[in-house]
C-alpha positions as CSV (number, residue, x, y, z in Angstrom):
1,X,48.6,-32.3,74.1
2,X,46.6,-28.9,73.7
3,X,43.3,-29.2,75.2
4,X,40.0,-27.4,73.7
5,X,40.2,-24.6,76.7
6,X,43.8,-23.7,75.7
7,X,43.4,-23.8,71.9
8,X,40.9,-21.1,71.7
9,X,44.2,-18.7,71.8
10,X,45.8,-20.3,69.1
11,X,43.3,-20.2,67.2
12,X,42.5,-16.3,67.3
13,X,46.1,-16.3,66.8
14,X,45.5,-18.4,63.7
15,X,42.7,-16.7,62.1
16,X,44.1,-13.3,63.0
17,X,47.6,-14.7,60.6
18,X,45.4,-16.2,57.8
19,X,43.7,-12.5,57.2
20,X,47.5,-11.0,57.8
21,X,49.1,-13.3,55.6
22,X,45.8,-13.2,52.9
23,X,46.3,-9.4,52.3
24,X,50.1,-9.4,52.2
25,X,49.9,-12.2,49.3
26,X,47.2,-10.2,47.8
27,X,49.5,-6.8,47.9
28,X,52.6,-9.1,46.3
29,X,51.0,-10.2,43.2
30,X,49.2,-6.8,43.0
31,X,52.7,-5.0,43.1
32,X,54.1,-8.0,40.7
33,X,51.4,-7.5,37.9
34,X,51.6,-3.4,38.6
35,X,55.9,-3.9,37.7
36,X,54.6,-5.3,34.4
37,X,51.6,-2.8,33.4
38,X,54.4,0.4,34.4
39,X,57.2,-1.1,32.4
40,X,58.8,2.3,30.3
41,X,59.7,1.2,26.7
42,X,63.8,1.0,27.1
43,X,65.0,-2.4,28.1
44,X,67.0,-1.2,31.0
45,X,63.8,0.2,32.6
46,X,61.6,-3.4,31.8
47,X,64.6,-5.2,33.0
48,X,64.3,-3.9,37.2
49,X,61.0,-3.8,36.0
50,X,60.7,-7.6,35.7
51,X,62.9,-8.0,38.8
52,X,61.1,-5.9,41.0
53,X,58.0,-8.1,39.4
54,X,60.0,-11.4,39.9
55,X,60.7,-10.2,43.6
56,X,57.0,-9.8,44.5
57,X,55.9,-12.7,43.4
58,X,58.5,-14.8,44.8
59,X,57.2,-12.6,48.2
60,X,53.5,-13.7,47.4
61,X,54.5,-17.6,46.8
62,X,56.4,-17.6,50.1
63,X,53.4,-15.8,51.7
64,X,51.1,-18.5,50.0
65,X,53.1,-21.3,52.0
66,X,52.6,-19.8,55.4
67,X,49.1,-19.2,54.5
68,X,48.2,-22.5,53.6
69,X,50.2,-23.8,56.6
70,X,48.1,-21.7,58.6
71,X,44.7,-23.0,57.1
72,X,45.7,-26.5,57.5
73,X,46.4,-25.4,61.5
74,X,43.0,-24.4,61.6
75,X,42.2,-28.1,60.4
76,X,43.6,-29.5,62.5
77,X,42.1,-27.8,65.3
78,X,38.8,-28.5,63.8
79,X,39.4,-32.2,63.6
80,X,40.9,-32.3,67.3
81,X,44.7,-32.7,66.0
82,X,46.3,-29.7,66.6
83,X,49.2,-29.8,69.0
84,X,50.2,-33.7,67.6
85,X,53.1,-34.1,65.9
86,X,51.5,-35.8,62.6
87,X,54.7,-37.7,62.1
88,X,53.6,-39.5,65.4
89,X,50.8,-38.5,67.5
90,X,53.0,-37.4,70.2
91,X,52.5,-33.6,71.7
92,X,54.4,-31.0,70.2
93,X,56.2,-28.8,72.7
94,X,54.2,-25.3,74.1
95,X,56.9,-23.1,73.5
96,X,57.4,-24.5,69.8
97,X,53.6,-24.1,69.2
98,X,53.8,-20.3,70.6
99,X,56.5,-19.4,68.2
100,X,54.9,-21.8,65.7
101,X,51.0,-22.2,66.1
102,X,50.5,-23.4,62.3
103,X,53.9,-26.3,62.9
104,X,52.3,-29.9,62.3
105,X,55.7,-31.6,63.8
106,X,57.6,-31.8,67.2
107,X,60.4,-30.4,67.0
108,X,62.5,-33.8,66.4
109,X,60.4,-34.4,63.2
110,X,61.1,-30.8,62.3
111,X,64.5,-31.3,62.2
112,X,64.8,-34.5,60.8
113,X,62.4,-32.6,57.8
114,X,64.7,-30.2,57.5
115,X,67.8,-32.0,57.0
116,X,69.0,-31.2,60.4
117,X,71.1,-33.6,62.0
118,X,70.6,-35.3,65.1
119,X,73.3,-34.8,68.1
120,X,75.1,-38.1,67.9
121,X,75.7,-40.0,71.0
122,X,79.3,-41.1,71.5
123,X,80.1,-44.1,73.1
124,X,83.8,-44.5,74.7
């Protein structure tokens, strides 16, 4: 488990990703709405113009994920969770929370949430 003296990193760490993250999201669906407003009149121009659009908001959704990850990181730390695995209370690993601060699982429950198979033992 992460104690309160070795959180304070994360959490700087944390809050310095949320305002990152914030302002990239922000940009995206700027850019996005600005795709629409510049459209030229021919179809071929309104047609990148709504995939370039498209692209930036599917940029700012993806951003919006992280960023809400993040926030409920920072919840965590505020209700003295952070560092459990939610799935079961257990610590999650330092080197996973260093490449991952905002992850809520171990890195078993990470896998098994995203579909990844556990090495199967084979018995002879």
């Amino acid at each position: 488990m992460i104690t309160s003296v070795k959180i304070e990193p994360f959490k700087e760490r944390l809050l310095a990703l949320e305002k990152e993250m914030t302002a990239r999201a922000d940009r995206a669906m700027a850019a996005g709405r600005g795709e629409f407003m510049d459209v030229a009149h021919d179809s071929g121009d309104a047609s990148v113009a709504n995939e370039t659009a498209s692209e930036k908001f599917t940029e700012a959704e993806l951003d919006s994920v992280v960023l809400q990850q993040i926030r409920d990181a920072l919840a965590r730390m505020n209700d003295g969770t952070f560092g459990k695995c939610i799935v079961d209370g257990k610590p999650i690993q330092a080197k996973r929370l260093e490449a991952v601060p905002w992850t809520p699982y171990c890195l078993e429950h990470a896998n098994r949430a995203a579909g990844t198979p556990r090495p199967r033992r084979t018995t002879l």
